[in-house]
Steps between C-alpha positions, in 0.01 A plus 500: 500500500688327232785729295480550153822593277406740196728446227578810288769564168537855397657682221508873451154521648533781696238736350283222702649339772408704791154434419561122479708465830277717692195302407684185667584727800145613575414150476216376711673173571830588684697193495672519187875541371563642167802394325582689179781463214592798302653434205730721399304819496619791389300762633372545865422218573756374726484817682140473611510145606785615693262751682216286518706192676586743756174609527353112546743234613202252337692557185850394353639568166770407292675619215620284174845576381403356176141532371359119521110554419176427670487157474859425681405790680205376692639097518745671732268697669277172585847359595549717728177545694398287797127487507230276404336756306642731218338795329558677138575838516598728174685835567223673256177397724335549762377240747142610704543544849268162580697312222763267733228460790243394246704235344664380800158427611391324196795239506455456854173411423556276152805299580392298183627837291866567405473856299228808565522775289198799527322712233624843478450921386674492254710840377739654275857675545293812616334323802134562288268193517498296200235199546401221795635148418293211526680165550354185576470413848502117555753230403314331219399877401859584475633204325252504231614846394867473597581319196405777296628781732624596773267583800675628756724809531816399634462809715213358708624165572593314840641145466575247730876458552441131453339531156834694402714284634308187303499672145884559556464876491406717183613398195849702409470429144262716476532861572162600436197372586680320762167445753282395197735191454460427882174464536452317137766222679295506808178439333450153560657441872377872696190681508473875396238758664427867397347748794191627293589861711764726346783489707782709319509789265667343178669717274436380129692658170429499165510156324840304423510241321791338624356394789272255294827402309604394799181300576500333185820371582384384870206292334730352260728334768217466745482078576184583682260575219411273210513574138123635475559705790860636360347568141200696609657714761776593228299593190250691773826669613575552138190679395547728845824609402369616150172677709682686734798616271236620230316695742782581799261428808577430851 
């Protein structure tokens, strides 16, 4: 059985982390190594990776003298690791026990795919159920509504070193929204899958509207769309940020 690296950056998370790194330890698939960044937290943090590396030597941590941000964050991260196959991991969620042995299985399977990401529970900051997501499954699925928006949560994901290693990383000029630009540059050269089973427990906050900032200003540099494509997924973006700040939903 192959070994998959699960690449995690974490900042003052510790109201959730526990939850998160246990859900990778009681992992059905045991062949895994969990590298994790923290980033200059300031609370306990550091402390309960501390515990939890001597708990599991499966996982490693380090810790930033300077805070550097997700996106340089997980570039070194990817540097680092020495497997073929590299799962997302956020400090905030929680990964299903089946989630690695699933996906594993489904690359194995579909060496024609680069990225699988699941559908997920997803929940609030008090661990209640929110909604069920329902992404699109297939690759022409997902590219038809990946101009528009993003499909996959980050949190989900397993990637093909390779496919990394060809897109030259994620994107450090952008700080946010860091995976959407990935996969928008990877549109045209790798194929994309969704597992139509939720595999993680997502946690989801109220609306922000930089985040779609942000994704205005990935579709404006992105070479990989043309000007139809760039004009209709902004002014859609557009009228969502108006929605969702006038009436504050998830």
């Amino acid at each position: 059985m192959e070994y998959v690296t699960i690449i995690m950056s974490t900042y003052n998370q510790s109201k959730y982390l526990k939850a998160s790194l246990d859900s990778i330890i009681n992992q059905t698939y045991k062949n895994w190594k969990l590298l994790i960044i923290d980033d200059c937290s300031t609370d306990k943090t550091s402390d309960i990776l501390k515990n939890y590396v001597n708990y599991d030597n499966r996982i490693s941590f380090t810790k930033n003298f300077f805070q550097k941000g997700l996106t340089e964050n997980l570039n070194n991260l990817i540097k680092q690791s020495k497997t073929q196959l590299i799962a997302r991991m956020d400090s905030d969620d929680i990964s299903l026990s089946t989630r690695l042995e699933k996906q594993v299985e489904f690359l194995n399977l579909n060496s024609n795919i680069s990225v699988v990401g699941s559908n997920a529970f997803c929940i609030d900051k008090n661990d209640l159920h929110v909604f069920n997501s329902n992404f699109p499954l297939n690759d022409y699925d997902i590219k038809k509504e990946l101009i528009y928006k993003n499909v996959f949560y980050h949190s989900s994901i397993m990637m093909r070193k390779s496919f990394l290693e060809e897109m030259n990383f994620y994107n450090t000029d952008f700080k946010k929204c860091q995976d959407y630009e990935l996969w928008l540059r990877g549109i045209h050269t790798h194929q994309y899958a969704n597992i139509a089973e939720n595999l993680i427990k997502y946690r989801v906050s109220k609306y922000n509207y930089l985040n779609d900032i942000y994704k205005i200003k990935i579709l404006k540099k992105c070479k990989n769309l043309n000007i139809f494509q760039k004009f209709a997924s902004i002014f859609r973006t557009i009228i969502y940020i108006a929605y969702k700040r006038l009436f504050n939903e998830y």
